[in-house]
LOKOL-976630 format. One record per residue (C-alpha): residue number from 0; x, y, z; residue in three letters. Coordinates in Angstrom, 3 decimals. Each point is the difference from the previous one (the first is absolute). Example, Ala and Ser with C-alpha at 12.3 -4.5 7.8 and 13.67 -1.06 7.14 Angstrom:
BEGIN
0  12.300  -4.500  7.800  ALA
1  1.370  3.440  -0.660  SER
REM end
This chain:
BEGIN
0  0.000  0.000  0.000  UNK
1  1.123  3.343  -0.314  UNK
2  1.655  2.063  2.823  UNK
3  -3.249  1.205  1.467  UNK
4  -4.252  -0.457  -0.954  UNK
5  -2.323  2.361  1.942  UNK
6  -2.593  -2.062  0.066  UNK
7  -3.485  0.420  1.076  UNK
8  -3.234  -1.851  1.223  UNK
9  -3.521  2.212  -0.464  UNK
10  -3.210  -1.790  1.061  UNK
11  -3.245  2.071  -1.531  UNK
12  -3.599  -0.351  -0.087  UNK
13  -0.140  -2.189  -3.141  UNK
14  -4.133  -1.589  -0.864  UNK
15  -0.474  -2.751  -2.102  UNK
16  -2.619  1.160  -3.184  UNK
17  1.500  3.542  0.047  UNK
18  3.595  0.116  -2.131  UNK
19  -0.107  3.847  -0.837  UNK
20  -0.248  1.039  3.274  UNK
21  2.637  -2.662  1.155  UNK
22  2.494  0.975  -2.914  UNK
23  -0.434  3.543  1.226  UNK
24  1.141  -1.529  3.551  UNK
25  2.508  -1.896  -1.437  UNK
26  1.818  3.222  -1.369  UNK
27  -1.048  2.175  2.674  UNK
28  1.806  -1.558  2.322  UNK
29  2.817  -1.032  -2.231  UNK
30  0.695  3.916  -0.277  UNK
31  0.156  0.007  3.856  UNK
32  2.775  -2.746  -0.184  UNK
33  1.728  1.477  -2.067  UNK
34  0.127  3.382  1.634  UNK
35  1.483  -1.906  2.591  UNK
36  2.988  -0.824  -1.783  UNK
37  -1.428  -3.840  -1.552  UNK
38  1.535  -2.115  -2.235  UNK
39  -2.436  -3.010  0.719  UNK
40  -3.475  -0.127  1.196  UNK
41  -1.950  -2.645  0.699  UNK
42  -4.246  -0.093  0.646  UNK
43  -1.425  -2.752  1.234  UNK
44  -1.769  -3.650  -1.313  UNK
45  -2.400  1.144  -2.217  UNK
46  0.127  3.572  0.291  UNK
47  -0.941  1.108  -3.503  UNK
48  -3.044  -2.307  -0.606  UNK
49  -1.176  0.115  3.362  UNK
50  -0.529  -3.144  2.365  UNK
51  -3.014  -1.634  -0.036  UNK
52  -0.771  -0.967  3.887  UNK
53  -0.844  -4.027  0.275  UNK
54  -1.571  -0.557  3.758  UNK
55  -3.624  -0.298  -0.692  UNK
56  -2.468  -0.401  2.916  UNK
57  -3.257  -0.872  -1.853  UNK
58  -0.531  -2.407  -2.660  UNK
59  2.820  -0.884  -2.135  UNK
60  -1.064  -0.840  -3.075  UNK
61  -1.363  2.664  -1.274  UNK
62  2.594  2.557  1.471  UNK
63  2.452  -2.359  -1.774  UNK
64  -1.269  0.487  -3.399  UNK
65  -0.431  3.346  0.098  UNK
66  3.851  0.855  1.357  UNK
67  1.359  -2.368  -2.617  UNK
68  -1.589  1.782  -2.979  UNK
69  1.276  2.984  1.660  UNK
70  3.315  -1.376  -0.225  UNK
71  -0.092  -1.034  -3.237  UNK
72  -1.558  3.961  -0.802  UNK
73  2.859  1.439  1.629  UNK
74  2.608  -1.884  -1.020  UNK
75  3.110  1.508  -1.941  UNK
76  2.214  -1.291  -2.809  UNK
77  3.725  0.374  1.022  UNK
78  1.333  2.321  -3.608  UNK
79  -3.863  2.544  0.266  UNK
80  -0.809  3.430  0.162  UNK
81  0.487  -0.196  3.934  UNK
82  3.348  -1.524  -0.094  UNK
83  0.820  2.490  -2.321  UNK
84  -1.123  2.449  1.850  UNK
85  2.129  -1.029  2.836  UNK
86  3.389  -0.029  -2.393  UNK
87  -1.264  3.871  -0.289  UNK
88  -0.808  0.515  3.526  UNK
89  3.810  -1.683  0.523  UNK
90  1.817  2.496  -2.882  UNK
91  -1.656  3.030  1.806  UNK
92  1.558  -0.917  3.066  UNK
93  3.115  -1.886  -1.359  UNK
94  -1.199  -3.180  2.309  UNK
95  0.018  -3.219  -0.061  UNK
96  -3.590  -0.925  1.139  UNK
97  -1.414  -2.569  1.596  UNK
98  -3.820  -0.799  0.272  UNK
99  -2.338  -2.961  -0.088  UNK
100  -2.916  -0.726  -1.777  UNK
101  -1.997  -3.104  -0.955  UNK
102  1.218  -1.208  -3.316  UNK
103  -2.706  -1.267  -3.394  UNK
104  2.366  -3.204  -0.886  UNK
105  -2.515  -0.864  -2.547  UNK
106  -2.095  -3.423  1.783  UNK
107  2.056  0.669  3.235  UNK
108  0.019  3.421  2.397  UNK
109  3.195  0.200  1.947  UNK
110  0.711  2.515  2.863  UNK
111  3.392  1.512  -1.451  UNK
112  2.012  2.531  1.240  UNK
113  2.195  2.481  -2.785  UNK
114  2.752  2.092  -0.226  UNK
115  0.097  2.611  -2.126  UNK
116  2.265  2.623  -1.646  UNK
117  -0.087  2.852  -2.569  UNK
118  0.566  -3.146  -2.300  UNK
119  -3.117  -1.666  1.158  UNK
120  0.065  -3.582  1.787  UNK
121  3.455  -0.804  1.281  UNK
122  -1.542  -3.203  2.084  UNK
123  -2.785  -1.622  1.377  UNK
124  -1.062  -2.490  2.886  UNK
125  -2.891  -2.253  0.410  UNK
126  -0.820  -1.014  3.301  UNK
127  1.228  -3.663  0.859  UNK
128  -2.180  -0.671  2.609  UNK
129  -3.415  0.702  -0.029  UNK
130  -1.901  -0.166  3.909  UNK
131  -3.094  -1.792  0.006  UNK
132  -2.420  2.886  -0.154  UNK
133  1.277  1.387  -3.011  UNK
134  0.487  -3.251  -1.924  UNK
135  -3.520  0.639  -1.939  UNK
136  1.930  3.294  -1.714  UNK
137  3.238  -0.932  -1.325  UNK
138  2.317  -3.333  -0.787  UNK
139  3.552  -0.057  1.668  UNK
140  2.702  1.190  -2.430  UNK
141  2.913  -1.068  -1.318  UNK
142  3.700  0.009  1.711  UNK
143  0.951  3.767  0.399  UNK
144  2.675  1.996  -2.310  UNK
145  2.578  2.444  1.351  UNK
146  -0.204  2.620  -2.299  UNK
147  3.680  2.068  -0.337  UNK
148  -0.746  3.352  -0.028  UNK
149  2.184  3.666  0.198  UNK
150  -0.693  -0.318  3.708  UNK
151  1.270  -3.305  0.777  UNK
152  -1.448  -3.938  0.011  UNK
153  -3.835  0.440  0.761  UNK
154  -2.638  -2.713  0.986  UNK
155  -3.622  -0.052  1.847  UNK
156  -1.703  -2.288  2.207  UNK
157  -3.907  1.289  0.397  UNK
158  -1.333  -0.235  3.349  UNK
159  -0.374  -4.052  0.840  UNK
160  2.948  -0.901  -1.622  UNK
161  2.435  2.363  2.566  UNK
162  -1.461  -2.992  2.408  UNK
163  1.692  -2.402  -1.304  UNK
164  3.524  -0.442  -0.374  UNK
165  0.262  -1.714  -3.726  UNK
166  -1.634  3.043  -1.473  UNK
167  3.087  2.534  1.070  UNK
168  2.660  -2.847  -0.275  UNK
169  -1.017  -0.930  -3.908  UNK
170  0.898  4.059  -0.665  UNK
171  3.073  -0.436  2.572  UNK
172  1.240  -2.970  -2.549  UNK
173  -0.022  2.796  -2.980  UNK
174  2.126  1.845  2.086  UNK
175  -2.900  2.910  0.750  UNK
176  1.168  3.144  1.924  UNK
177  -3.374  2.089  0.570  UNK
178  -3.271  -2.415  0.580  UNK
179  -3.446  1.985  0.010  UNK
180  -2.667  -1.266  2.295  UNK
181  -3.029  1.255  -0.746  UNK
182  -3.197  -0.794  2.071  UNK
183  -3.740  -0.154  0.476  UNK
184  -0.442  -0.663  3.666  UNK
185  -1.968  0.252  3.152  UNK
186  1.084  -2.028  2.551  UNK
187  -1.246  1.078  3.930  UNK
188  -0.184  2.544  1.033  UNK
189  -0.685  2.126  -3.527  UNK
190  2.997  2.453  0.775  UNK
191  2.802  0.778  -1.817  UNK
192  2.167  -1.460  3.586  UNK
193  -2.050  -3.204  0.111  UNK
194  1.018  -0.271  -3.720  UNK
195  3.217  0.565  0.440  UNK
196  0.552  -2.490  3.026  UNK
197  -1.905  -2.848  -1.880  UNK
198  2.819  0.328  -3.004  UNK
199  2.665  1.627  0.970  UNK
200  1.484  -3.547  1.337  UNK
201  -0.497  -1.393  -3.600  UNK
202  1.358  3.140  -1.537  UNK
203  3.139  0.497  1.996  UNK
204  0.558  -3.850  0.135  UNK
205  -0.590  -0.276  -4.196  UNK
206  3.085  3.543  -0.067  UNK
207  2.467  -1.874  2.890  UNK
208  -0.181  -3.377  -1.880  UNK
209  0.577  1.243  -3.782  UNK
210  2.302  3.020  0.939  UNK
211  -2.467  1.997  -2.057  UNK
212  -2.099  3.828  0.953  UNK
213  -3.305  -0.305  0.171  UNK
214  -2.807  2.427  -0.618  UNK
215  -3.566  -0.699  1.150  UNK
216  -2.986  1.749  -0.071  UNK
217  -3.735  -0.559  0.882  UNK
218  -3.407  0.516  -1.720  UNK
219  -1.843  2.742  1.414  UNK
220  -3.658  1.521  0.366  UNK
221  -3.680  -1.426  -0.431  UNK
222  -0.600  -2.210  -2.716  UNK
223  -3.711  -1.384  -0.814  UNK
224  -1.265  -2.269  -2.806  UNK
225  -2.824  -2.735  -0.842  UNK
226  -1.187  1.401  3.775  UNK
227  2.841  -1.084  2.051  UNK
228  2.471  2.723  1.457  UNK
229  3.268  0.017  1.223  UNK
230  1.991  2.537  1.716  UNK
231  4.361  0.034  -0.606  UNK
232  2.057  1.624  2.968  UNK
233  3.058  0.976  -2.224  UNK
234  3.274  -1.064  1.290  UNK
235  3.437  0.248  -1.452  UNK
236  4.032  -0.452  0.691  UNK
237  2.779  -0.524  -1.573  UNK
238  2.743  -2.251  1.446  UNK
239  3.849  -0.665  -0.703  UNK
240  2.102  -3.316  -0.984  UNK
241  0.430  -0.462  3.955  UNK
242  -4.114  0.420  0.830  UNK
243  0.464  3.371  1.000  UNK
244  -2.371  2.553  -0.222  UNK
245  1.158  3.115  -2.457  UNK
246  -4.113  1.473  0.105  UNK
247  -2.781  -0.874  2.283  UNK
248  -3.450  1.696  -0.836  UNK
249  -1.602  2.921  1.697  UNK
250  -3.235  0.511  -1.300  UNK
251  -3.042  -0.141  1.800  UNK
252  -1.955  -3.196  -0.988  UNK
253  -2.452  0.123  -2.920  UNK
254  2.000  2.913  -1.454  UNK
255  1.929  0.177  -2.984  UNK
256  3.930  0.529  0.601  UNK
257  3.467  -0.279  -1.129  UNK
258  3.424  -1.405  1.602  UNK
259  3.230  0.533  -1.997  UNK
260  3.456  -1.316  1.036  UNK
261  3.271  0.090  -1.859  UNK
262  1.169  -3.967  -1.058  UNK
263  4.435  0.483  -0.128  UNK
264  1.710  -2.724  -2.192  UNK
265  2.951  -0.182  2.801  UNK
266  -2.622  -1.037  2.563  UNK
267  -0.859  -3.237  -2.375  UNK
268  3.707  -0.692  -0.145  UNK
269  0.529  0.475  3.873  UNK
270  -2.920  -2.588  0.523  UNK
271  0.795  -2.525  -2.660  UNK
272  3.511  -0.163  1.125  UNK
273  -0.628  -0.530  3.932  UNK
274  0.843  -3.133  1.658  UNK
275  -3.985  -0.323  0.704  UNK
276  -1.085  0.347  -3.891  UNK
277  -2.628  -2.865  0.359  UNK
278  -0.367  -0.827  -3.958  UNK
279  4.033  -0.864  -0.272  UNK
280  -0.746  -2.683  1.983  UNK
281  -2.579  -1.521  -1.759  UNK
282  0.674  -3.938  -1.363  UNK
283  -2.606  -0.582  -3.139  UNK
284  1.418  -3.801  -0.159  UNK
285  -2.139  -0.520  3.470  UNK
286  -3.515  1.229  -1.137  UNK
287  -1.146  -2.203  -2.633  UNK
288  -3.130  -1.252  2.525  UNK
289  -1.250  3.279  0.302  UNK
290  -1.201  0.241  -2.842  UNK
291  -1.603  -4.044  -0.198  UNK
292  -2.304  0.537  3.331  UNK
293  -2.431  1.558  1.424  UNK
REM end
């Protein structure tokens, strides 16, 4: 990576069936990043189609067919007008942005995460893992590509996947330097603190055992659809190779914010080169059976 990426993490009040007004979001808060000096900003797991919210408390069926042909209605093509838009929204700024949406694969939908520059799509992720409430919306995707970009190695892991340790160590094996983590999540209690102390173990854990920065950041706001609603506390940080924390958010939750923190290429060195560098110990030879159970 290069000698320094001011990187950012901006959680905003995204809604699934309104793209205009999330675009508009999308750059708004861009601009704020890069007032602040960004290089790299990352929005959260679905951010610019809007996440549909999947706990139902009456009858199923019928709240199921109606969200899935919303899904279907809202879903986005990877190279359309609002990727585009985004390589735009990126040359404006002279970014490298990061937002989620769920992707029109043709028969399939897949919840994908991009990253875009003034060139248009540099990468993109598909979520591995797929919890079991949202298994009706999208299939699991395929194994993640770094994408080498100006700003160094870059990967994602969306939401679910930062829980489990294949997902970071499959970018880790590409030799990744910056892995985006971009999530849709609630956990109790709803604030951006009880968000941050159900992931930051996983998180911090996922940067210590790769010797890789991390940047995270949490859905945020009220989302409704089909007639079930679901409120997002926002959350956010952004950790170093040694599971330190570089940015911790401080917005109130519910509210839309921003964390920045500046990622230093000699910091990656220091941690990859300490006794304590977990991955150098790592013997492949020994974990054939992982990969035969269950």
């Amino acid at each position: 990576m290069i000698e320094r990426v001011r990187a950012c993490a901006a959680a905003v009040d995204t809604r699934p069936g309104e793209l205009s007004a999330n675009l508009e979001k999308i750059e708004q808060w861009t601009s704020h990043a890069a007032q602040a000096g960004a290089q790299l900003v990352l929005f959260p797991e679905l951010s610019l189609t809007g996440f549909i919210p999947n706990h139902p408390l009456g009858e199923h069926e019928r709240w199921l067919r109606q969200a899935l042909a919303e899904a279907r209605r809202s879903a986005l093509p990877l190279d359309g007008p609002a990727t585009q838009k985004l390589a735009t929204i990126a040359a404006r700024h002279d970014v490298l942005l990061s937002v989620g949406l769920l992707e029109d694969a043709g028969n399939l939908l897949y919840n994908c995460q991009v990253l875009v520059g003034a060139e248009g799509i540099i990468g993109h992720w598909r979520k591995l893992h797929i919890p079991m409430f949202e298994m009706p919306f999208y299939n699991g995707g395929t194994p993640p590509v770094v994408a080498d970009t100006r700003l160094g190695r870059i990967g994602a892991n969306i939401c679910f996947d930062a829980l489990l340790p294949e997902s970071t160590r499959l970018l880790a094996v590409q030799n990744v330097e910056i892995v985006l983590m971009p999530f849709a999540a609630d956990p109790s209690p709803a604030t951006p603190v009880g968000w941050a102390a159900w992931s930051s173990g996983a998180i911090r854990a996922r940067a210590m055992e790769n010797g890789v920065f991390v940047i995270a950041c949490n859905y945020v706001g009220h989302v409704s659809c089909a007639g079930v609603e679901q409120r997002f506390p926002g959350g956010g940080m952004i950790v170093s190779p040694r599971g330190e924390m570089l940015a911790e958010w401080n917005t109130s939750s519910g509210e839309c914010g921003l964390i920045c923190a500046d990622l230093n290429a000699a910091t990656l060195a220091a941690a990859r080169g300490e006794p304590e560098y977990l991955y150098r110990f790592r013997r492949p030879e020994l974990y054939g059976p992982l990969s035969q159970g269950g």
